[in-house]
mmCIF file of the N, C-alpha and C atoms, coordinates in Angstrom:
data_MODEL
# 
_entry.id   MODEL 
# 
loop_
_atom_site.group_PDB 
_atom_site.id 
_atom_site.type_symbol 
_atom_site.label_atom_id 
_atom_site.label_alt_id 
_atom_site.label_comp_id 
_atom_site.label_asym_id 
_atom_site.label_entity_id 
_atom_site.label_seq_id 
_atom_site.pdbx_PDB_ins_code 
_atom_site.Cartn_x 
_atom_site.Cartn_y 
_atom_site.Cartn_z 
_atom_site.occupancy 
_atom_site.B_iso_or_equiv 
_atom_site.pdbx_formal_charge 
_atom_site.auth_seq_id 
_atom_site.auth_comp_id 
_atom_site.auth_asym_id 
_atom_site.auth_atom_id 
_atom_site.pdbx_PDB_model_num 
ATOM 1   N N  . UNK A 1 1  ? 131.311 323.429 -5.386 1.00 0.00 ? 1  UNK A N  1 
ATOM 2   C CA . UNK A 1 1  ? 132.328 324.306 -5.894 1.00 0.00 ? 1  UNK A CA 1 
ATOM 3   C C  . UNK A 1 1  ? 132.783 325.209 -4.754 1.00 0.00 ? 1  UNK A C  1 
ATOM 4   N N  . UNK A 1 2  ? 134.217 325.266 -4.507 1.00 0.00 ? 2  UNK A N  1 
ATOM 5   C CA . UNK A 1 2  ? 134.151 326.373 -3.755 1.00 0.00 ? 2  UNK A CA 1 
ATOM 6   C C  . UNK A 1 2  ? 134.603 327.913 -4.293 1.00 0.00 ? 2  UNK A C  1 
ATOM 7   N N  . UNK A 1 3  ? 134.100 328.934 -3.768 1.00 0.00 ? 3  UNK A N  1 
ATOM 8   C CA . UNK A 1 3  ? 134.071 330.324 -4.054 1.00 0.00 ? 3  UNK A CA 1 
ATOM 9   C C  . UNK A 1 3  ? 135.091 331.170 -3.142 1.00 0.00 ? 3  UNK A C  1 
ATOM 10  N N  . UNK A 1 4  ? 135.782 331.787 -3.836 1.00 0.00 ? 4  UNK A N  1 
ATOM 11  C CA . UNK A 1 4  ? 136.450 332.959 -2.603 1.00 0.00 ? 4  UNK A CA 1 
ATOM 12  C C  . UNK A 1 4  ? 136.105 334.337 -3.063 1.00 0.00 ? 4  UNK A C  1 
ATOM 13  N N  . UNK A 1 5  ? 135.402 335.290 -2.138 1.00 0.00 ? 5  UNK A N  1 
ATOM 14  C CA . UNK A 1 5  ? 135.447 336.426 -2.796 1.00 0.00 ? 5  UNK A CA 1 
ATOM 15  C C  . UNK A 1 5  ? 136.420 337.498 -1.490 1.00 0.00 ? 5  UNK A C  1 
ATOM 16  N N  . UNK A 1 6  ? 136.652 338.165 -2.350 1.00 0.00 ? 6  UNK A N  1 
ATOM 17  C CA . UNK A 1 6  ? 137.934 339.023 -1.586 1.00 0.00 ? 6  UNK A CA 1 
ATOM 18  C C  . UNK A 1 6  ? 136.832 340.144 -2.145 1.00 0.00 ? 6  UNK A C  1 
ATOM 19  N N  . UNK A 1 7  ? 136.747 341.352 -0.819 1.00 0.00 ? 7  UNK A N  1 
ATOM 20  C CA . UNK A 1 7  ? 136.317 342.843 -0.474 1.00 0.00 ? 7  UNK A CA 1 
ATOM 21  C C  . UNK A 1 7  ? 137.114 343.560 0.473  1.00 0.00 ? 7  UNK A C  1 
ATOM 22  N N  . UNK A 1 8  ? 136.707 344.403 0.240  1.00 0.00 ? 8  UNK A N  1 
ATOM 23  C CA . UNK A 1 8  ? 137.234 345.727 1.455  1.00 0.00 ? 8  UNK A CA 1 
ATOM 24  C C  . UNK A 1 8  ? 135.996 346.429 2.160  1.00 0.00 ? 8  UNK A C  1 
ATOM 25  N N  . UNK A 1 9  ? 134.905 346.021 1.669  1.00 0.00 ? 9  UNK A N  1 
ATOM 26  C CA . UNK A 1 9  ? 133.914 346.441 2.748  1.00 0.00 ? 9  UNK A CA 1 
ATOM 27  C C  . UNK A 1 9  ? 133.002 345.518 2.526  1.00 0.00 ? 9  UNK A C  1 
ATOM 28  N N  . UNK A 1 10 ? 132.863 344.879 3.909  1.00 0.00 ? 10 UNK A N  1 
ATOM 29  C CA . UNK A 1 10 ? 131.509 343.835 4.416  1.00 0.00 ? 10 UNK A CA 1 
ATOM 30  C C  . UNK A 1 10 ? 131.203 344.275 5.704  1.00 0.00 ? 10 UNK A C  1 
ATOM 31  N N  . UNK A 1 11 ? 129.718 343.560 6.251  1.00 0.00 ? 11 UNK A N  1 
ATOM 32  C CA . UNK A 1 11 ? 129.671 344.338 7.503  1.00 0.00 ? 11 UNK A CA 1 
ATOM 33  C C  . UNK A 1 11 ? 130.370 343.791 8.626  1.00 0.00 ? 11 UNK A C  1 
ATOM 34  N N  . UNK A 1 12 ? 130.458 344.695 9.661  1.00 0.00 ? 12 UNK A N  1 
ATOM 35  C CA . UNK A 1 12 ? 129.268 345.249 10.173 1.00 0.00 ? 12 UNK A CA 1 
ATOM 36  C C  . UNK A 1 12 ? 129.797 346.651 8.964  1.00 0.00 ? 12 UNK A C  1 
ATOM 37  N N  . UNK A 1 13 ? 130.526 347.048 8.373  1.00 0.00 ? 13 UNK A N  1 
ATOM 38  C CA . UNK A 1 13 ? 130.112 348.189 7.266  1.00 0.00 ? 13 UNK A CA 1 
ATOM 39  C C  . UNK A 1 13 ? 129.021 348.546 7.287  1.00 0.00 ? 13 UNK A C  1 
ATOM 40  N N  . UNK A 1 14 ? 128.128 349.729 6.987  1.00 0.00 ? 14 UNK A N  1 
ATOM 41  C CA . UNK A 1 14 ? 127.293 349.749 6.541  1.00 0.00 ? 14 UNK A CA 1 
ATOM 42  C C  . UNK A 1 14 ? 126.875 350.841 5.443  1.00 0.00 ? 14 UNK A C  1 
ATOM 43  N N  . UNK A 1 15 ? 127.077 350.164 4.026  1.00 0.00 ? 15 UNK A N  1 
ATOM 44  C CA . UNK A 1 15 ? 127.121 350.702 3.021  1.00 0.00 ? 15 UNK A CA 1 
ATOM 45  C C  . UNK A 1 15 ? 126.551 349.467 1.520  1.00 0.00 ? 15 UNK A C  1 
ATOM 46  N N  . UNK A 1 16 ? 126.343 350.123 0.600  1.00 0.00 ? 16 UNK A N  1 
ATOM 47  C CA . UNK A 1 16 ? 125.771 349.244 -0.314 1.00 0.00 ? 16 UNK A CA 1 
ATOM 48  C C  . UNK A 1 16 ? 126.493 348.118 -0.751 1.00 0.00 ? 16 UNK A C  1 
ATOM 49  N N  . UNK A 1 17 ? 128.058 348.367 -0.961 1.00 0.00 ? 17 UNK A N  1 
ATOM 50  C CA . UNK A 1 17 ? 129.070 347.156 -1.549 1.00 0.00 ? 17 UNK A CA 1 
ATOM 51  C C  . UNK A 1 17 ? 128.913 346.138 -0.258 1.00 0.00 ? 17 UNK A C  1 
ATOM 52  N N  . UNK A 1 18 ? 129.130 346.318 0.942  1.00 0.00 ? 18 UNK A N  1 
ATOM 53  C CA . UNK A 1 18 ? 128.675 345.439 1.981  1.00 0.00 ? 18 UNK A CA 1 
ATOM 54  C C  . UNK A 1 18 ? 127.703 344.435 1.978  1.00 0.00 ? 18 UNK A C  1 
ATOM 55  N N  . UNK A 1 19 ? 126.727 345.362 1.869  1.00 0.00 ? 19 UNK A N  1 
ATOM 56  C CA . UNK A 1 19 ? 125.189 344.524 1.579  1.00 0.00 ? 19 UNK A CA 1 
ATOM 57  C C  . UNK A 1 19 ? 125.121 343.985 0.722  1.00 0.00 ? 19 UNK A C  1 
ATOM 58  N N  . UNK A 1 20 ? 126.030 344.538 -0.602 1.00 0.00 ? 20 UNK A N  1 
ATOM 59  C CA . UNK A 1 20 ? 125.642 343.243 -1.786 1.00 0.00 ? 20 UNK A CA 1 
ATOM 60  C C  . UNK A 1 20 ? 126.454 342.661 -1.502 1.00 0.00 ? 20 UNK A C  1 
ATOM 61  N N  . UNK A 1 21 ? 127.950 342.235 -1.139 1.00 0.00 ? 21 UNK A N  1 
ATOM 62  C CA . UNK A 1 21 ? 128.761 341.488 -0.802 1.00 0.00 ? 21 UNK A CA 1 
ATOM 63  C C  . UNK A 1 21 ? 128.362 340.539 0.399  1.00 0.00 ? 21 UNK A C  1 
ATOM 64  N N  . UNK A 1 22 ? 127.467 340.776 1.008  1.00 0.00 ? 22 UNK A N  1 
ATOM 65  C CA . UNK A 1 22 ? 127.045 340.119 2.119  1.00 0.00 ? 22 UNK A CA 1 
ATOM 66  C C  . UNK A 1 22 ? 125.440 339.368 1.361  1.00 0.00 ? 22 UNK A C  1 
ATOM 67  N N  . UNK A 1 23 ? 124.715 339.457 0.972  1.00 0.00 ? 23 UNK A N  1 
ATOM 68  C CA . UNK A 1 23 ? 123.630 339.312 -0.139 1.00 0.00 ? 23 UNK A CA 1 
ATOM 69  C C  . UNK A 1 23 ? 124.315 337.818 -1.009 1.00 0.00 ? 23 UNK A C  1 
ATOM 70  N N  . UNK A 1 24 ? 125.072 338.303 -1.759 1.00 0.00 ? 24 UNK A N  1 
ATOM 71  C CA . UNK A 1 24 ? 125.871 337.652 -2.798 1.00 0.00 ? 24 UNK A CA 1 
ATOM 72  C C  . UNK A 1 24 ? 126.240 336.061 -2.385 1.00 0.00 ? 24 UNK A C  1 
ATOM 73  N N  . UNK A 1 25 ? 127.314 336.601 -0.873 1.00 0.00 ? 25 UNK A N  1 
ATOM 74  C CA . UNK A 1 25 ? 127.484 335.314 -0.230 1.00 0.00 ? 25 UNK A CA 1 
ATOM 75  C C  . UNK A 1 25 ? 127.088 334.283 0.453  1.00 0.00 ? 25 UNK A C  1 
ATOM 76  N N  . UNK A 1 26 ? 125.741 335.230 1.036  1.00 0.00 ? 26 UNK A N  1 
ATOM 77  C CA . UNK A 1 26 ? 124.717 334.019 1.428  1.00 0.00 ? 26 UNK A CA 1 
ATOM 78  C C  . UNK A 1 26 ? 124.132 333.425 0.652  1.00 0.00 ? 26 UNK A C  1 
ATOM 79  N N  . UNK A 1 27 ? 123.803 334.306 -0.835 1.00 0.00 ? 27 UNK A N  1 
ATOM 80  C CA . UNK A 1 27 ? 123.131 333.411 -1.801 1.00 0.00 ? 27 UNK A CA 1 
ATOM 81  C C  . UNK A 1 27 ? 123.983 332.280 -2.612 1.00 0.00 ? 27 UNK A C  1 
ATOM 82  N N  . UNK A 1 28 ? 125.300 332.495 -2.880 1.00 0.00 ? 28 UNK A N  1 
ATOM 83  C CA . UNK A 1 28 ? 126.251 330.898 -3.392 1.00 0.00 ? 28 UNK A CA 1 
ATOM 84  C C  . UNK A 1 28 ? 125.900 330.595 -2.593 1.00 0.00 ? 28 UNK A C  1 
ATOM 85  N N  . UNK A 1 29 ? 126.115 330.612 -1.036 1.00 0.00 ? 29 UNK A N  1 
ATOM 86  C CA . UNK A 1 29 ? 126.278 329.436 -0.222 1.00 0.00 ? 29 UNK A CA 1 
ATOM 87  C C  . UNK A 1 29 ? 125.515 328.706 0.227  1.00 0.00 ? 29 UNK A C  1 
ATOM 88  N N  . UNK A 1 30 ? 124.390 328.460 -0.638 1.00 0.00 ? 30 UNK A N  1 
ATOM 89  C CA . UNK A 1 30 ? 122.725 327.615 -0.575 1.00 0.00 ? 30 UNK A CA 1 
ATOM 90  C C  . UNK A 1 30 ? 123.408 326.630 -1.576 1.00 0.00 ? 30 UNK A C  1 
ATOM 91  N N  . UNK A 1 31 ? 124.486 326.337 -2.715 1.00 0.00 ? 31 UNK A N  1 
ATOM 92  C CA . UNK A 1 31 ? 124.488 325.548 -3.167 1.00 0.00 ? 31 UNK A CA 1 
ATOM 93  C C  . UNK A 1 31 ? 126.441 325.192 -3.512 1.00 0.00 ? 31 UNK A C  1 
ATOM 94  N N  . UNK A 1 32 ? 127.204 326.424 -2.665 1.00 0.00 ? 32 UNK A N  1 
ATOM 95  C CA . UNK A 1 32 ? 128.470 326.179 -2.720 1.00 0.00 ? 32 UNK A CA 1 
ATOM 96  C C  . UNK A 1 32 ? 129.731 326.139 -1.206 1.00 0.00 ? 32 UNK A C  1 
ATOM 97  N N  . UNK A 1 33 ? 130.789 326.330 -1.767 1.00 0.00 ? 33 UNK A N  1 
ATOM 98  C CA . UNK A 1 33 ? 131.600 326.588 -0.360 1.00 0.00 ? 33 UNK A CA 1 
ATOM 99  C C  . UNK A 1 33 ? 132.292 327.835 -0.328 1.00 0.00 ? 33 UNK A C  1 
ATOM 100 N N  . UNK A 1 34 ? 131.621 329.127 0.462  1.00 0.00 ? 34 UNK A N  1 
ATOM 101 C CA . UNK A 1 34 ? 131.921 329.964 0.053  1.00 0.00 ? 34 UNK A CA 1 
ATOM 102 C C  . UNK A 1 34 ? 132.778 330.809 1.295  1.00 0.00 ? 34 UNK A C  1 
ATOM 103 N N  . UNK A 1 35 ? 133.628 331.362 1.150  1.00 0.00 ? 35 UNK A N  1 
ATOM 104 C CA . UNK A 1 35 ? 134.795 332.280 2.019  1.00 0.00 ? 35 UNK A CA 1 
ATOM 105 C C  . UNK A 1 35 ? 135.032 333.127 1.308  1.00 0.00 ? 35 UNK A C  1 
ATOM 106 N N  . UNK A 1 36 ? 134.835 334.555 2.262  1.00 0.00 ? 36 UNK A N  1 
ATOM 107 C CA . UNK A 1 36 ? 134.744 335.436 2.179  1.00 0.00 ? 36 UNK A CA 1 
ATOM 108 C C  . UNK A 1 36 ? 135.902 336.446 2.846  1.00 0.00 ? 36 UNK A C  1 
ATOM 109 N N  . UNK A 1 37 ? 136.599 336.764 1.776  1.00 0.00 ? 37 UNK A N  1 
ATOM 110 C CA . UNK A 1 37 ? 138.124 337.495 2.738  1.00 0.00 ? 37 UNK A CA 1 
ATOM 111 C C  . UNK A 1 37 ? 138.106 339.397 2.280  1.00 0.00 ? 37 UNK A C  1 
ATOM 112 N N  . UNK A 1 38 ? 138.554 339.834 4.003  1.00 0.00 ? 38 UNK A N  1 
ATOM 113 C CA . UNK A 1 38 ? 138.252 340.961 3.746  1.00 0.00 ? 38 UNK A CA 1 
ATOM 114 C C  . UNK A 1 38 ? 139.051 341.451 4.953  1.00 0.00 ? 38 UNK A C  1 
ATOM 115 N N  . UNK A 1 39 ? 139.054 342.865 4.826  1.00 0.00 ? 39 UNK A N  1 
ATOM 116 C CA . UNK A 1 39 ? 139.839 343.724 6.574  1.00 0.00 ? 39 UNK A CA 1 
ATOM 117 C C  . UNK A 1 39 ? 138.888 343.943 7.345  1.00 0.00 ? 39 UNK A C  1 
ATOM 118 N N  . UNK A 1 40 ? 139.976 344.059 8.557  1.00 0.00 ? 40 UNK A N  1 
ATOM 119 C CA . UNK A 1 40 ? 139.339 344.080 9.886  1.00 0.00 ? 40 UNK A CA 1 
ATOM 120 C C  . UNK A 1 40 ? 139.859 343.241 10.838 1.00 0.00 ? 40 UNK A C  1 
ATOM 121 N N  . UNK A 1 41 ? 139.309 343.222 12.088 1.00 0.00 ? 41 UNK A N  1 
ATOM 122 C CA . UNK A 1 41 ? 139.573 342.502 13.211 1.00 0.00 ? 41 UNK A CA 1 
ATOM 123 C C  . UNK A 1 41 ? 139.553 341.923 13.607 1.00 0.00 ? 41 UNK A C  1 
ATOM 124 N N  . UNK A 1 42 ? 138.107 341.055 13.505 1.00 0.00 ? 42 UNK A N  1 
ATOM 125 C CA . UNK A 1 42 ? 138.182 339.895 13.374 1.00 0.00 ? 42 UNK A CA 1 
ATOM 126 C C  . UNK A 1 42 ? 138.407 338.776 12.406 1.00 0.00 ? 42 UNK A C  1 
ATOM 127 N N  . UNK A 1 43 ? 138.916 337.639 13.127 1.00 0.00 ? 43 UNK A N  1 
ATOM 128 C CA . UNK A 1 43 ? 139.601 336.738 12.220 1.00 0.00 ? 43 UNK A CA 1 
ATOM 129 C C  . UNK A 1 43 ? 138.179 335.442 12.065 1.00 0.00 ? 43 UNK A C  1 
ATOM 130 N N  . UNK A 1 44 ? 138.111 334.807 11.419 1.00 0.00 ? 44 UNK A N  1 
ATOM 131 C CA . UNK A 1 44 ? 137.734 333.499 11.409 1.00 0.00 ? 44 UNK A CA 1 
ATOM 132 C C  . UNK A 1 44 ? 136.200 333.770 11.636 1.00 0.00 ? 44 UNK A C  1 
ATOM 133 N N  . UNK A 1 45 ? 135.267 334.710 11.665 1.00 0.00 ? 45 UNK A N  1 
ATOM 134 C CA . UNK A 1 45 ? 133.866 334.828 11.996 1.00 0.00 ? 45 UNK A CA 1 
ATOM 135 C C  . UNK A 1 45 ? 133.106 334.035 11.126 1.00 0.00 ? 45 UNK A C  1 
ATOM 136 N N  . UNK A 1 46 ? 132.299 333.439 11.371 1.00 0.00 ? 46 UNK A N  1 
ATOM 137 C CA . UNK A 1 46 ? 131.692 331.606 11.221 1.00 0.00 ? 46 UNK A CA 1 
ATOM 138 C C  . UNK A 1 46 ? 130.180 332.225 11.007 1.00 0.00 ? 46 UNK A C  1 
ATOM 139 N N  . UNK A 1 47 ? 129.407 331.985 9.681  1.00 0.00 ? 47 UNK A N  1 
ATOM 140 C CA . UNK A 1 47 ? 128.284 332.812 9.647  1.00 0.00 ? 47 UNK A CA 1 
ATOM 141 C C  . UNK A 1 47 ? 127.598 331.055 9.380  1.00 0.00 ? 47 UNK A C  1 
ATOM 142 N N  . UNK A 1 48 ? 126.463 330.940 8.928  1.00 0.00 ? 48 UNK A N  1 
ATOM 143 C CA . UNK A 1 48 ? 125.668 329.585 9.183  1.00 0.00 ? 48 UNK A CA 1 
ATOM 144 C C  . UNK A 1 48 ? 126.237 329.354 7.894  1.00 0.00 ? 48 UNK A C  1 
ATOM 145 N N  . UNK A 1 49 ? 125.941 329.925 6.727  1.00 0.00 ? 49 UNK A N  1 
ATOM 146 C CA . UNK A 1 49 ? 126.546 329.047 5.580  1.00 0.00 ? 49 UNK A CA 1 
ATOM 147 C C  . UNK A 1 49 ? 127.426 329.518 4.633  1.00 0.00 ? 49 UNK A C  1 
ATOM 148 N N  . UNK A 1 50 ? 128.228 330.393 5.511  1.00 0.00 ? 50 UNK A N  1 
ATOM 149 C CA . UNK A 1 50 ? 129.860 330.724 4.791  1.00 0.00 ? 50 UNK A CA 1 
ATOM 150 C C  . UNK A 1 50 ? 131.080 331.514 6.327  1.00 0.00 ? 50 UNK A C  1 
ATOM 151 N N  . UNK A 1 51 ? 132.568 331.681 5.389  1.00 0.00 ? 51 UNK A N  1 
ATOM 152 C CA . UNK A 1 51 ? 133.329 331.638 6.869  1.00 0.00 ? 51 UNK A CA 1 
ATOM 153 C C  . UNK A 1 51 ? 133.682 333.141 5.776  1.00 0.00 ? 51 UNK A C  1 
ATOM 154 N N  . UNK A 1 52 ? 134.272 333.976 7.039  1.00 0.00 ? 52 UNK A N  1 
ATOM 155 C CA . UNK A 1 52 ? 134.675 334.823 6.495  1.00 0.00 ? 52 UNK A CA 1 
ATOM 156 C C  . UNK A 1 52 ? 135.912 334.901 6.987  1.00 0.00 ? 52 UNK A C  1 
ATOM 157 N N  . UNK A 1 53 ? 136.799 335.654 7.107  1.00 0.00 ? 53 UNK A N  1 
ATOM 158 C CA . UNK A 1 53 ? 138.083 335.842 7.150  1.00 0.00 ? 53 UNK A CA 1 
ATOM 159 C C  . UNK A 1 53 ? 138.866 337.254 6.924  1.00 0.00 ? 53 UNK A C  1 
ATOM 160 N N  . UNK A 1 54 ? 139.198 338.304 8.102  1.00 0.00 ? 54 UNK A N  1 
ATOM 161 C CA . UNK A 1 54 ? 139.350 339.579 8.233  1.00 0.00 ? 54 UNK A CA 1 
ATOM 162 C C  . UNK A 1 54 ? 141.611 339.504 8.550  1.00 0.00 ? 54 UNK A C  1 
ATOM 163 N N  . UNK A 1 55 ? 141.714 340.476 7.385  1.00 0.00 ? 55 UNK A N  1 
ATOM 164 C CA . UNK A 1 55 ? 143.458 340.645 7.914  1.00 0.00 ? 55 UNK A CA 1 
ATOM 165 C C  . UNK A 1 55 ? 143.385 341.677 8.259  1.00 0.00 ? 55 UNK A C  1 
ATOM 166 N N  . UNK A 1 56 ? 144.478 342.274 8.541  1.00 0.00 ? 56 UNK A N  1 
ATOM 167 C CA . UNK A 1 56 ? 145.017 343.687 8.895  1.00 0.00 ? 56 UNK A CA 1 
ATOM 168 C C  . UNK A 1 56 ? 145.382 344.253 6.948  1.00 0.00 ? 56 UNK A C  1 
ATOM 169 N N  . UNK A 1 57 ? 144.725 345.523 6.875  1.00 0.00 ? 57 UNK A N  1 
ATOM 170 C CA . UNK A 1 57 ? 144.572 346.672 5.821  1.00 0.00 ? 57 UNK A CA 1 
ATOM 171 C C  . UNK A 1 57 ? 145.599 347.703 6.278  1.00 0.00 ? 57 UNK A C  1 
ATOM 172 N N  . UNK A 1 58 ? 146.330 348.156 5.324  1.00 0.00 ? 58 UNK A N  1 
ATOM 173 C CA . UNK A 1 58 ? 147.137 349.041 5.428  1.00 0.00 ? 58 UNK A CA 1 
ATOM 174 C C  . UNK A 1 58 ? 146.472 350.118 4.847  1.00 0.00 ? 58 UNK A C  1 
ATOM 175 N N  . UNK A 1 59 ? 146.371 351.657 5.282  1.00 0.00 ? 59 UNK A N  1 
ATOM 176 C CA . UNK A 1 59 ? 146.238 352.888 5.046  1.00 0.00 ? 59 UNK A CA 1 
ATOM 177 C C  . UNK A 1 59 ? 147.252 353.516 4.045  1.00 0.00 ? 59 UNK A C  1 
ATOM 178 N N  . UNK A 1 60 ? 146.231 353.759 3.186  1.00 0.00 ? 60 UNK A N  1 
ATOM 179 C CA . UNK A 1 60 ? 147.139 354.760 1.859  1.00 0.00 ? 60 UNK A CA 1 
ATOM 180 C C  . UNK A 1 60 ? 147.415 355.641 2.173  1.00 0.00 ? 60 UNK A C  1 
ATOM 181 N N  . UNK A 1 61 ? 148.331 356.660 2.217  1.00 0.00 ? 61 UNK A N  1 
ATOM 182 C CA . UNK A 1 61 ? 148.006 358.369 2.339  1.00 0.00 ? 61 UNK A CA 1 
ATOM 183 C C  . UNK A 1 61 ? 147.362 358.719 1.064  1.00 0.00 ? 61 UNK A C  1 
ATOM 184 N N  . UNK A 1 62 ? 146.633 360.331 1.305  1.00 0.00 ? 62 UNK A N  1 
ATOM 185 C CA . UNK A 1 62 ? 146.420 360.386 0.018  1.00 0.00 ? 62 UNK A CA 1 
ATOM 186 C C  . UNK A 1 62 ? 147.327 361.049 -0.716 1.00 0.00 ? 62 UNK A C  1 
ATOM 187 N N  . UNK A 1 63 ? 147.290 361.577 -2.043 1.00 0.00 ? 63 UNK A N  1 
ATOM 188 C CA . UNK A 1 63 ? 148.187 362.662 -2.555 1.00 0.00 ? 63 UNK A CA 1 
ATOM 189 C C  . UNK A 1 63 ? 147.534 364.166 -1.965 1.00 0.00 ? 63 UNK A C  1 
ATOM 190 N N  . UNK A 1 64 ? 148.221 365.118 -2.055 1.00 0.00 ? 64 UNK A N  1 
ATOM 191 C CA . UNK A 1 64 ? 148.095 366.197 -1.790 1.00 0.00 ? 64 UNK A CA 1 
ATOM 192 C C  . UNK A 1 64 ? 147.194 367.090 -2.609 1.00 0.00 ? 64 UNK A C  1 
# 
């Protein structure tokens, strides 16, 4: 099966949604095809048993 999960924070992040998002995807990918899309800089980073995939994030302002 393949899986896509879309985040806004994976690492190198280092925060809890990361870690479980990073957790999560190594664990499908013992029995699926899993890509992982998220921001940042790098593009195409190749982990042993899933690909991830970083775009450019646009900045909200906040309200006042």
């Amino acid at each position: 099966m393949k899986i896509a999960i879309f985040t806004d924070s994976f690492p190198p992040a280092v925060d809890g949604v990361a870690y479980y998002t990073f957790q999560l995807a190594n664990w499908m990918s013992k029995e699926n095809e899993v890509y992982v899309f998220t921001m940042g800089k790098e593009n195409g980073w190749k982990r042993e048993n899933f690909e991830v995939y970083r775009f450019k994030g646009n900045v909200l302002r906040t309200y006042p």
